[in-house]
ZATI-380405 format. One line per field, with one value per atom (N, C-alpha, C, O): y, z, x; residue in three letters; residue number from 1; chain; atom name. Coordinates in steps of 0.05 Angstrom, whole numbers, plus 5000, padded with zeros to 4 digits. Example, Ala and Ser with C-alpha at 12.3 -4.5 7.8 and 13.67 -1.06 7.14 Angstrom:
2
y = c(4886;4910;4934;4934;4955;4979;5001;5023)
z = c(5156;5156;5156;5169;5142;5143;5157;5161)
x = c(5264;5246;5264;5285;5257;5273;5258;5268)
residu = c(ALA;ALA;ALA;ALA;SER;SER;SER;SER)
num = c(1;1;1;1;2;2;2;2)
chaine = c(A;A;A;A;A;A;A;A)
atome = c(N;CA;C;O;N;CA;C;O)
END
This chain:
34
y = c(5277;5249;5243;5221;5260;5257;5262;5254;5279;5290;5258;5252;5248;5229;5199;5183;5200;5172;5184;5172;5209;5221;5213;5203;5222;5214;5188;5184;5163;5137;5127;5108;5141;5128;5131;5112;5155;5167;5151;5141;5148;5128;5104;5095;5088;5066;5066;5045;5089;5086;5082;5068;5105;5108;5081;5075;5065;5040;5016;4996;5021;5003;5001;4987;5023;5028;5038;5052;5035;5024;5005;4997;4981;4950;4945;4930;4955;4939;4947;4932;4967;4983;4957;4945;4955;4932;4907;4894;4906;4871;4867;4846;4891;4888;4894;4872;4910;4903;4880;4867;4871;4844;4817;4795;4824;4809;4818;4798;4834;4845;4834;4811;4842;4826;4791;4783;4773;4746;4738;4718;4753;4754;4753;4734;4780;4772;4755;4753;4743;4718;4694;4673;4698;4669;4668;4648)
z = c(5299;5304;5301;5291;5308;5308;5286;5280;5266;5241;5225;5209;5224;5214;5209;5191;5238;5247;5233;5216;5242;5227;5190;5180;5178;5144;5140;5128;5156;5154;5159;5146;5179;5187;5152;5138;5147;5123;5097;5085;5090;5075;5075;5052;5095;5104;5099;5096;5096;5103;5071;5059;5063;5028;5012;4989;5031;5010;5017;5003;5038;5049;5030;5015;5042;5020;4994;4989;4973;4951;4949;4933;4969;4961;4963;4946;4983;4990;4962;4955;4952;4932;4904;4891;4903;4882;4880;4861;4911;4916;4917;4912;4924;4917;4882;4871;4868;4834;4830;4815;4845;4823;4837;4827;4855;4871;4853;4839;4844;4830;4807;4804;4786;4769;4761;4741;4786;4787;4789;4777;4804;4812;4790;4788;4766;4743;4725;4707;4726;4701;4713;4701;4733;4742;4727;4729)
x = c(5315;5310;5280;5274;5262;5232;5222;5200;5242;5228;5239;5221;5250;5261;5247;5248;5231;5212;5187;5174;5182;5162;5155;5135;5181;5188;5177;5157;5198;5205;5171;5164;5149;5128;5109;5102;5106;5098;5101;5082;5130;5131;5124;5118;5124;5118;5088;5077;5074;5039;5029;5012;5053;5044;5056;5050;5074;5080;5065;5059;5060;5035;4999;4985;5000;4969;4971;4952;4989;4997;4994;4978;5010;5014;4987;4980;4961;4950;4927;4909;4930;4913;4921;4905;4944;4955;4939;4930;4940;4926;4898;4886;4889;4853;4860;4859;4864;4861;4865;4851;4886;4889;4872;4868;4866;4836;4820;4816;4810;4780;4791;4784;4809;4813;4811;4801;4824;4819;4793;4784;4780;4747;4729;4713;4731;4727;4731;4714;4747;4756;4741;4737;4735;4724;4698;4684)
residu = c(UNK;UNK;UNK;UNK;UNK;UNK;UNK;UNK;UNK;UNK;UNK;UNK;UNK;UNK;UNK;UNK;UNK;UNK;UNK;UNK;UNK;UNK;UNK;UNK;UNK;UNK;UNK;UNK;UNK;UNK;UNK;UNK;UNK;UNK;UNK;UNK;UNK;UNK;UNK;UNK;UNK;UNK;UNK;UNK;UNK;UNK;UNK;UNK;UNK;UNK;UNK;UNK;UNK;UNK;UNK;UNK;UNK;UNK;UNK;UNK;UNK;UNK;UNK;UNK;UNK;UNK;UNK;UNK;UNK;UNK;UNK;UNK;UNK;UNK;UNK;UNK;UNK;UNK;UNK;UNK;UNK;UNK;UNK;UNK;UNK;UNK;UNK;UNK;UNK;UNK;UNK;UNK;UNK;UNK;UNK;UNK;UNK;UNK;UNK;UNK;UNK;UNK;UNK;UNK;UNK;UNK;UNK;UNK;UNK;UNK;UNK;UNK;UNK;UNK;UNK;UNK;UNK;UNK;UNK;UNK;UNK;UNK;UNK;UNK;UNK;UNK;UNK;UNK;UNK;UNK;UNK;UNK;UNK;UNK;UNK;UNK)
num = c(1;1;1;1;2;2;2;2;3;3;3;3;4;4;4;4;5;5;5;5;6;6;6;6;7;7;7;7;8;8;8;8;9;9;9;9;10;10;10;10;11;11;11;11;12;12;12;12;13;13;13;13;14;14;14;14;15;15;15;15;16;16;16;16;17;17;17;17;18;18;18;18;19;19;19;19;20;20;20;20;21;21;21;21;22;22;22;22;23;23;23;23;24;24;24;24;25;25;25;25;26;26;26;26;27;27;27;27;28;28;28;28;29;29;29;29;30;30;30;30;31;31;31;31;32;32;32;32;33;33;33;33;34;34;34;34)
chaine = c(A;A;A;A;A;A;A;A;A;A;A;A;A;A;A;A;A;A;A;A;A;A;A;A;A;A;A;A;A;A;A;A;A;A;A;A;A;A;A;A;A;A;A;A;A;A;A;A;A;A;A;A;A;A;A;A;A;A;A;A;A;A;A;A;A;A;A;A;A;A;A;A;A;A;A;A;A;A;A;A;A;A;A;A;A;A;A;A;A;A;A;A;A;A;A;A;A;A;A;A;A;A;A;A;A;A;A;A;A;A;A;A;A;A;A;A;A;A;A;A;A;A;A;A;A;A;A;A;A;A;A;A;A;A;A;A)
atome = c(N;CA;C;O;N;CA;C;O;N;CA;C;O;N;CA;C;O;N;CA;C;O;N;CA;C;O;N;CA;C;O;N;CA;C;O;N;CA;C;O;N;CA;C;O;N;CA;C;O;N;CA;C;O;N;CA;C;O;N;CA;C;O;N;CA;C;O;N;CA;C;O;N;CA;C;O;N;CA;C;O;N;CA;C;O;N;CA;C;O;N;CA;C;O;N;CA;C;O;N;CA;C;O;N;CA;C;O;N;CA;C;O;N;CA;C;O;N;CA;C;O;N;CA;C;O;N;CA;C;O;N;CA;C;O;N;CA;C;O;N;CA;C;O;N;CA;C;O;N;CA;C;O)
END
């Protein structure tokens, strides 16, 4: 049960700071075109 919340937290961190890695590029990208 613990190893499980454990997994679920993990993934959650790595899809998190992906998305958020996504949204600063494409911030720095818009940033440039201006």
């Amino acid at each position: 049960m613990k190893m499980e919340r454990y997994v679920v937290c993990f993934l959650w961190h790595v899809y998190t700071s992906s998305f958020c890695i996504k949204v600063g590029a494409i911030c720095s990208l818009l940033n440039k075109n201006k």
